[in-house]
Backbone as a chain_set.jsonl record, in Angstrom:
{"seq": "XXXXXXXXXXXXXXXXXXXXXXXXXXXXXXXXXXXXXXXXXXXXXXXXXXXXXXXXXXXXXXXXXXXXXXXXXXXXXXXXXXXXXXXXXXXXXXXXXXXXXXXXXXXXXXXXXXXXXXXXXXXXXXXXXXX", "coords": {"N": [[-24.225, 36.928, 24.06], [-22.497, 39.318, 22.985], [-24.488, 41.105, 24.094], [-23.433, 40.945, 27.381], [-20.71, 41.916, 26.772], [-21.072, 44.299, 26.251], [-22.73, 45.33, 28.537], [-20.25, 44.945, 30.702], [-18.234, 46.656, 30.862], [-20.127, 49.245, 31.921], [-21.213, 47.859, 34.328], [-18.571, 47.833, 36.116], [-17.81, 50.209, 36.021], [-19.995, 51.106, 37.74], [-19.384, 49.767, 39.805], [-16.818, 50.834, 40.997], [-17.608, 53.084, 41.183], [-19.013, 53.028, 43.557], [-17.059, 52.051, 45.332], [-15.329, 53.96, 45.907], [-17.202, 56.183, 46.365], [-18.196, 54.915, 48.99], [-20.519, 53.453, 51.221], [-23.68, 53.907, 52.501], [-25.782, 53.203, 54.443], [-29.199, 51.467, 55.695], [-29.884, 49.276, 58.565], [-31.174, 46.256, 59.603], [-31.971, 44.937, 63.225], [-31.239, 42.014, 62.84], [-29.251, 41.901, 61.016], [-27.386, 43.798, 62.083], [-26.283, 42.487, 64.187], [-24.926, 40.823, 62.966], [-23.312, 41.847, 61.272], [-21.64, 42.904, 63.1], [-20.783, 40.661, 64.505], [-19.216, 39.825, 62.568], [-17.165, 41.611, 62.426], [-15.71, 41.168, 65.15], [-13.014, 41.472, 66.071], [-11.689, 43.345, 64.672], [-10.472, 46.21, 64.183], [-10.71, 48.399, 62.624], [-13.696, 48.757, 62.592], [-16.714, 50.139, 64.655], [-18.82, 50.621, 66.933], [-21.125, 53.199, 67.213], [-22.865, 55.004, 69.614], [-25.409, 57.158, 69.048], [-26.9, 58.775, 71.116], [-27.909, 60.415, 74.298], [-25.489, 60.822, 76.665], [-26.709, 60.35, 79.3], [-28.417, 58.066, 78.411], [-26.925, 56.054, 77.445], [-25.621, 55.41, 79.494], [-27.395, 54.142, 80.789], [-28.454, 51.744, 79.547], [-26.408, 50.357, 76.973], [-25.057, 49.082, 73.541], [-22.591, 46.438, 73.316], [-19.179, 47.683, 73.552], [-19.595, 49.739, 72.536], [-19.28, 53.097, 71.21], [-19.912, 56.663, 72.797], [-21.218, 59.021, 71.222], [-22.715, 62.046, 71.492], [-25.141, 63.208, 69.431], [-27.319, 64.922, 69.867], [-25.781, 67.498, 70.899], [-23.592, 70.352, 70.736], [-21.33, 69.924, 69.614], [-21.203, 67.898, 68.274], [-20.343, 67.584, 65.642], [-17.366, 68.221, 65.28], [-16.568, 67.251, 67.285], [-16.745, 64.41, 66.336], [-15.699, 64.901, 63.187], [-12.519, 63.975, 64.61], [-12.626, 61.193, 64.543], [-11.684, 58.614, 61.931], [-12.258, 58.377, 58.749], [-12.215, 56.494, 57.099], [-12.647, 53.957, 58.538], [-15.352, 51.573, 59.329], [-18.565, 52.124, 60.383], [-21.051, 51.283, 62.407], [-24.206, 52.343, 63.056], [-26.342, 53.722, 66.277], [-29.835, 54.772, 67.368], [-31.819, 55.693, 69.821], [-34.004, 55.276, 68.348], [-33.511, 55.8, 65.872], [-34.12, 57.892, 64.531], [-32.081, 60.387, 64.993], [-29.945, 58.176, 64.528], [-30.06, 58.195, 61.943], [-29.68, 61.009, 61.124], [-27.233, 61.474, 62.162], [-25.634, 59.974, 60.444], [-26.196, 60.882, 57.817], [-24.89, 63.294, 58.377], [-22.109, 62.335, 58.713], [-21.979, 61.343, 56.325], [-21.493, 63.616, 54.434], [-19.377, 64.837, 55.661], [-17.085, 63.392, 54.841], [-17.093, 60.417, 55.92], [-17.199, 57.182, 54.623], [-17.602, 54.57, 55.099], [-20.52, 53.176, 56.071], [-23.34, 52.221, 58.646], [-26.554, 52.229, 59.558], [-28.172, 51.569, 62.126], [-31.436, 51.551, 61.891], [-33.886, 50.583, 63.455], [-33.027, 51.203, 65.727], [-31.969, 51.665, 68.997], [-34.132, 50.605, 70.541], [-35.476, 48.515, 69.262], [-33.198, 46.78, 69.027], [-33.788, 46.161, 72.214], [-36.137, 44.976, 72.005], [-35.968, 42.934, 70.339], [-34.417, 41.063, 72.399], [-31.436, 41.631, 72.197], [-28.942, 41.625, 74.237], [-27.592, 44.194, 76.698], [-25.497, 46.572, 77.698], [-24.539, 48.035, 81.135]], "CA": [[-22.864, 37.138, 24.487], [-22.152, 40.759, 23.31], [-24.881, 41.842, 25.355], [-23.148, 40.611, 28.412], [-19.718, 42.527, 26.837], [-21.511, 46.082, 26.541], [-22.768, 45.822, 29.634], [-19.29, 44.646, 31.87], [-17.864, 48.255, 31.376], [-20.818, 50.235, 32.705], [-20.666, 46.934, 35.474], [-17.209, 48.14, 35.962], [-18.26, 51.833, 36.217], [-20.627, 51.568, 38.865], [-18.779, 48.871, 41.316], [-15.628, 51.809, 41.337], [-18.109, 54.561, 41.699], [-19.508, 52.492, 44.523], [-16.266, 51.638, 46.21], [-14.577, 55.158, 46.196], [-18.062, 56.67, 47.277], [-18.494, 54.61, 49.857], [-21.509, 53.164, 51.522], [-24.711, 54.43, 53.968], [-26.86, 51.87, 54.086], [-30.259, 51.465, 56.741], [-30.205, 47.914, 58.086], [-32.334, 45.534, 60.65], [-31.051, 44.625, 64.212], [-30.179, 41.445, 62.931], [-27.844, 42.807, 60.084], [-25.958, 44.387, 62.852], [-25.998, 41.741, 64.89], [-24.067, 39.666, 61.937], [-22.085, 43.102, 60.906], [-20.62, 43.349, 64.401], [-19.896, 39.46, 64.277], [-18.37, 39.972, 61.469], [-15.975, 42.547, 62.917], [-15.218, 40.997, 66.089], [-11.561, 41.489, 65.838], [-11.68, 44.421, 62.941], [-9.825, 47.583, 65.31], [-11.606, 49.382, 61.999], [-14.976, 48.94, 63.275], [-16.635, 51.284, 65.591], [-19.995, 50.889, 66.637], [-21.228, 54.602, 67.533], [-24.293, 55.539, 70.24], [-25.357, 59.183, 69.289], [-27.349, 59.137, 72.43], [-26.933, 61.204, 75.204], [-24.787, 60.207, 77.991], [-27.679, 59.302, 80.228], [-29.257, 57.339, 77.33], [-25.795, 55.466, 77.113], [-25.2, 54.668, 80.768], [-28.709, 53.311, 80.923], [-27.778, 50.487, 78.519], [-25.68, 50.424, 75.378], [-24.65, 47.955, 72.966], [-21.059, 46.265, 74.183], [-18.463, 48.16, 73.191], [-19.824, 50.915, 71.541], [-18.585, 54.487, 71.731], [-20.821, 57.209, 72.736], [-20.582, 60.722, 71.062], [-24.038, 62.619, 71.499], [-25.834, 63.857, 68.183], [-27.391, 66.373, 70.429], [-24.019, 68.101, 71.47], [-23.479, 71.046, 69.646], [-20.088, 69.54, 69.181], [-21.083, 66.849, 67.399], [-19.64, 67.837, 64.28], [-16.262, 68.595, 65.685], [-16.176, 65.371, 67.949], [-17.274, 63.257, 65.067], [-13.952, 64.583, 62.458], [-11.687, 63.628, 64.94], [-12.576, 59.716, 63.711], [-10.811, 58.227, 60.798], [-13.398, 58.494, 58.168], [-11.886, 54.789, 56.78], [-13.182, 52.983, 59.455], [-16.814, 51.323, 59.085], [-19.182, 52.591, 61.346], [-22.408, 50.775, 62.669], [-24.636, 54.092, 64.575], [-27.467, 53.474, 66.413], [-29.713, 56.03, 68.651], [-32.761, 55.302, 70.395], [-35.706, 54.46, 67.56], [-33.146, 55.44, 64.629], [-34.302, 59.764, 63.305], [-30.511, 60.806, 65.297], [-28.474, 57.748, 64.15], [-30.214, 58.51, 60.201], [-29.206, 62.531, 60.828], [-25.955, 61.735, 62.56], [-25.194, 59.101, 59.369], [-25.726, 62.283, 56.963], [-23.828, 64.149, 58.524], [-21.414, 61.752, 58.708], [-21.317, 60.993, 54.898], [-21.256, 64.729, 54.338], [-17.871, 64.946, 56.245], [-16.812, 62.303, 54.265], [-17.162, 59.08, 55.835], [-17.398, 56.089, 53.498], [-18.922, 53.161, 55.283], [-21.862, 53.486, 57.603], [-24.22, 51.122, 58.84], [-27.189, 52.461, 60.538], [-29.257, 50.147, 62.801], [-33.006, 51.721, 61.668], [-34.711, 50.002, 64.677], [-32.615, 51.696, 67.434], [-31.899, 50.377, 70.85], [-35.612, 49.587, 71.109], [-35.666, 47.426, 68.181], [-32.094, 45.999, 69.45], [-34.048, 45.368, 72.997], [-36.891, 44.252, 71.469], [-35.051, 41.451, 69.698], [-33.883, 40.392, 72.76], [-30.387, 41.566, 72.793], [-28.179, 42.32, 75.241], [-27.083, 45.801, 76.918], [-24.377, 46.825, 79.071], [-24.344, 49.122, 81.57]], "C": [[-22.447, 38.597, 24.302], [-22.956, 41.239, 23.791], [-24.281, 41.908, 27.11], [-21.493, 41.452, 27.964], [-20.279, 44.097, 26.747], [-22.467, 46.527, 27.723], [-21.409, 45.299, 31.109], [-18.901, 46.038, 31.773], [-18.752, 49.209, 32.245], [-20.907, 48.815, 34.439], [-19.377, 47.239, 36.474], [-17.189, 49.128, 37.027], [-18.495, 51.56, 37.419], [-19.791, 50.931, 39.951], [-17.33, 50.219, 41.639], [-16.208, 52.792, 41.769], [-18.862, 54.231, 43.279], [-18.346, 52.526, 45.938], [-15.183, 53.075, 46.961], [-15.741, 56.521, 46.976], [-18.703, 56.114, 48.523], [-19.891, 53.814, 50.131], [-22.124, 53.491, 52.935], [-25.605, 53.518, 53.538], [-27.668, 51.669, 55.435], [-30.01, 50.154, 57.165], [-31.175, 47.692, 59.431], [-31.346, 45.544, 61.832], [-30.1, 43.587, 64.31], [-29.146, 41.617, 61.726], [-27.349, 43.165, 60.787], [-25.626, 43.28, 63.573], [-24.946, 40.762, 63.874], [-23.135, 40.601, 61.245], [-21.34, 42.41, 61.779], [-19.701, 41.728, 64.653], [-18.848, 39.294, 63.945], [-16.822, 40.817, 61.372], [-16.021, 42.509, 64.109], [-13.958, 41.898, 66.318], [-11.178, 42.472, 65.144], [-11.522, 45.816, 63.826], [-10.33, 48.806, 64.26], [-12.742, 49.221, 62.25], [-15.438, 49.731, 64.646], [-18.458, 51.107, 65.673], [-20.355, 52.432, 67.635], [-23.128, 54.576, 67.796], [-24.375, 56.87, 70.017], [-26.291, 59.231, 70.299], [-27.064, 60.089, 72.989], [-26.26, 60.781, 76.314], [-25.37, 59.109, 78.96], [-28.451, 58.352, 79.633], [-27.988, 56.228, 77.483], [-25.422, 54.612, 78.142], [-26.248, 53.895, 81.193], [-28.487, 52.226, 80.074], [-27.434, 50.963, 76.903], [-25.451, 48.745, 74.676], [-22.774, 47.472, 73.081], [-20.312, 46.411, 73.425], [-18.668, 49.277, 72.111], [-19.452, 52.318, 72.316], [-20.106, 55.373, 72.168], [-20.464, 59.029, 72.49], [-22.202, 61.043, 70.585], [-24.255, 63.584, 70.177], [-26.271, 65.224, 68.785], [-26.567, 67.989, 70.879], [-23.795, 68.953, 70.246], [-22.056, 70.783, 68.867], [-19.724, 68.491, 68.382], [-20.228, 66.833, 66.374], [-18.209, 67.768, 64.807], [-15.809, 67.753, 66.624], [-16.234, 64.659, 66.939], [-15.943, 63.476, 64.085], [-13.209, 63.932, 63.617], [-11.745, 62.244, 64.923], [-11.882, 59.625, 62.463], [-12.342, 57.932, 59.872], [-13.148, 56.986, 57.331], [-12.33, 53.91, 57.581], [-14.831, 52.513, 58.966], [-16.905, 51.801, 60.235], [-20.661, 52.263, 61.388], [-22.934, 51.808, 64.1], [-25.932, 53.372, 64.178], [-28.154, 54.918, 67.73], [-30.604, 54.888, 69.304], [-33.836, 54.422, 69.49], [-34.977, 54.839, 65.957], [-33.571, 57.027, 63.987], [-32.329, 60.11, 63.911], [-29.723, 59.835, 64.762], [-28.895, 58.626, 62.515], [-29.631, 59.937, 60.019], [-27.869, 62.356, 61.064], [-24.784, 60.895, 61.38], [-25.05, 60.02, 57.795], [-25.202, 62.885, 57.232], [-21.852, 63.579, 58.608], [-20.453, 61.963, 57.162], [-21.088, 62.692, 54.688], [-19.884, 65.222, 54.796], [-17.036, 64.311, 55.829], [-16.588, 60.906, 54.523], [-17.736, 58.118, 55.126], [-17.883, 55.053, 53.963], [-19.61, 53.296, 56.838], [-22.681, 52.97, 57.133], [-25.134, 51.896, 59.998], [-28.462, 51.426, 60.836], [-30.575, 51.216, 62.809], [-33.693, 51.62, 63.122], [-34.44, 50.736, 66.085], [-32.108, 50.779, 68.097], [-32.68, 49.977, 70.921], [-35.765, 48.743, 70.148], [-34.549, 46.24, 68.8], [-33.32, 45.304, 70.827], [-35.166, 44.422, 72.979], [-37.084, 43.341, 70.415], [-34.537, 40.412, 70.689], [-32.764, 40.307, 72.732], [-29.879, 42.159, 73.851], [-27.938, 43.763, 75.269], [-25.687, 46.023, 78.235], [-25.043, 47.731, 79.45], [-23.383, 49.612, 82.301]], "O": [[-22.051, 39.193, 25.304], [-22.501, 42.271, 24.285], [-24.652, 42.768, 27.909], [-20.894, 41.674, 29.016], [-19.651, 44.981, 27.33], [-22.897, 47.666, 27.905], [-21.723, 45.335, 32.299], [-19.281, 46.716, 32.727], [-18.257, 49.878, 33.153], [-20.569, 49.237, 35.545], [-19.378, 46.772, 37.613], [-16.837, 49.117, 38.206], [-17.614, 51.644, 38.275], [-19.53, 51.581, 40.963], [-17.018, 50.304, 42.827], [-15.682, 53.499, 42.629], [-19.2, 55.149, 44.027], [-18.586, 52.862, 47.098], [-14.576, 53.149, 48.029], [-15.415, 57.421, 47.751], [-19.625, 56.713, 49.076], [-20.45, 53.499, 49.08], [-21.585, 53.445, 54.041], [-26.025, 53.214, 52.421], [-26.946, 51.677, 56.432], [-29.831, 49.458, 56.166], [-31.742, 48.557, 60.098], [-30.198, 45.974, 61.718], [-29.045, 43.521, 64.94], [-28.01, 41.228, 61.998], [-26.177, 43.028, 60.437], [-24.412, 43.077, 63.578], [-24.208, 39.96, 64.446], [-22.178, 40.118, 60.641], [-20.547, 41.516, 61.481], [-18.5, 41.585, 64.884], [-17.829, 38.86, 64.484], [-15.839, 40.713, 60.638], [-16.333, 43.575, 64.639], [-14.079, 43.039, 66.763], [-9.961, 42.433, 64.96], [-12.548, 46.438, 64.103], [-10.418, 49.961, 64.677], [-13.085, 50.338, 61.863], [-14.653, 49.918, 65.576], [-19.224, 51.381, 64.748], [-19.78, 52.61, 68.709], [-24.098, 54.366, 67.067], [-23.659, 57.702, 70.574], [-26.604, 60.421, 70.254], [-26.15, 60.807, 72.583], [-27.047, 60.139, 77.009], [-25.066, 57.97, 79.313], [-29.23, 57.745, 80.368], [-28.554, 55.169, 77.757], [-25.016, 53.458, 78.004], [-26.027, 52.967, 81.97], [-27.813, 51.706, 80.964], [-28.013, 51.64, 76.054], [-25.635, 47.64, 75.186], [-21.883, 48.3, 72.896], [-20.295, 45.641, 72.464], [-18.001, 49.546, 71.112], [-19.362, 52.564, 73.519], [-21.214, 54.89, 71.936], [-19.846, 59.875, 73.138], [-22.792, 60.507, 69.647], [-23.57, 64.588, 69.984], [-25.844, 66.326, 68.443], [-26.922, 69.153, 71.059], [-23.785, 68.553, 69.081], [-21.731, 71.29, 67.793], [-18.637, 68.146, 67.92], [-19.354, 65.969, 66.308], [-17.901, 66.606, 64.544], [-14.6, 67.553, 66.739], [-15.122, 64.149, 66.807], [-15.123, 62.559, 64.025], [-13.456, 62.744, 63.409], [-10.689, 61.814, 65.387], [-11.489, 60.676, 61.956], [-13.322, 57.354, 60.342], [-14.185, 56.429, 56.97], [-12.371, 52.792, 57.067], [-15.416, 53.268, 58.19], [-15.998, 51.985, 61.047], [-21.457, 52.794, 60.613], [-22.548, 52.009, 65.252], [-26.45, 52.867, 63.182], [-27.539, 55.64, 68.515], [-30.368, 53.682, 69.37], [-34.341, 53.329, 69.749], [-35.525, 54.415, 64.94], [-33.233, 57.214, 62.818], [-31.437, 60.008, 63.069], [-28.641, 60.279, 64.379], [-28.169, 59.498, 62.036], [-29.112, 60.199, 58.933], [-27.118, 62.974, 60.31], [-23.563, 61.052, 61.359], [-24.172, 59.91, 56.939], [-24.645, 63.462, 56.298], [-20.806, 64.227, 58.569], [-19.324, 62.341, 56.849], [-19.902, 62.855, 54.975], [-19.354, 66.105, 54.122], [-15.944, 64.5, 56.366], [-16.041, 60.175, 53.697], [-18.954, 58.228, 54.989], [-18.697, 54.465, 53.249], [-19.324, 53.434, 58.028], [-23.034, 52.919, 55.955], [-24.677, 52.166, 61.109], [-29.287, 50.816, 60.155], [-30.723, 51.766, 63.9], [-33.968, 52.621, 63.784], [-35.141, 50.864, 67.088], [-31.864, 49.582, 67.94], [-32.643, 48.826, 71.357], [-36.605, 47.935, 70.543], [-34.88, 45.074, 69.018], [-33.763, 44.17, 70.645], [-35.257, 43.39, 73.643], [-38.103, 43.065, 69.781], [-34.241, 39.265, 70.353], [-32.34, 39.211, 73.098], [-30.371, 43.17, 74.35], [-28.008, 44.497, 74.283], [-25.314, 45.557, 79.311], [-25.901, 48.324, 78.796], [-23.403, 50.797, 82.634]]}, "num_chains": 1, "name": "protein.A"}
């Protein structure tokens, strides 16, 4: 029993240092697929293609934004988001969402979800795409 009381404070600790630093976290296609579920309805959710345009209009995931990693403007498109919002980023195979997800947290956004797999993992799951 007092082992379980000298460790609830450092318990404590970390879940606040957790919640005020936020979270970047890698996941699978279907983790997003049960994120995005999950935030049907949630006007704070945002799923984000860093693609490029023509990568985007060729199929995307439905209702996702598209602001190009490549774009030297990235940075300076990307603040003008609410850094409170979650954010599930995906690119193509997953090196641009993982750079555009550091740069993210670096600017200070606090919850980001990057889909690892890409679009080709997404289509090679068998989900859907708009175009």
């Amino acid at each position: 029993m007092r082992k379980v009381f000298y460790l609830l404070p450092l318990f404590l600790i970390s879940c606040s240092f957790f919640l005020t630093q936020g979270f970047h976290q890698h996941i699978s296609v279907d983790q997003a697929v049960e994120i995005i579920e999950n935030h049907s309805f949630d006007k704070n959710f945002v799923i984000l293609d860093v693609r490029t345009p023509k990568e985007y209009v060729a199929g995307h995931i439905h209702q996702a934004v598209n602001i190009n990693y490549l774009n030297k403007n990235f940075q300076k498109n990307i603040k003008e988001d609410s850094k409170d919002k979650t954010y599930l980023v995906y690119c193509k195979g997953g090196i641009r969402s993982q750079r555009a997800m550091e740069t993210m947290k670096e600017l200070g956004f606090k919850k980001i979800y990057n889909m690892k797999p890409g679009i080709i993992g997404w289509v090679d799951s068998q989900k859907g795409l708009v175009k």
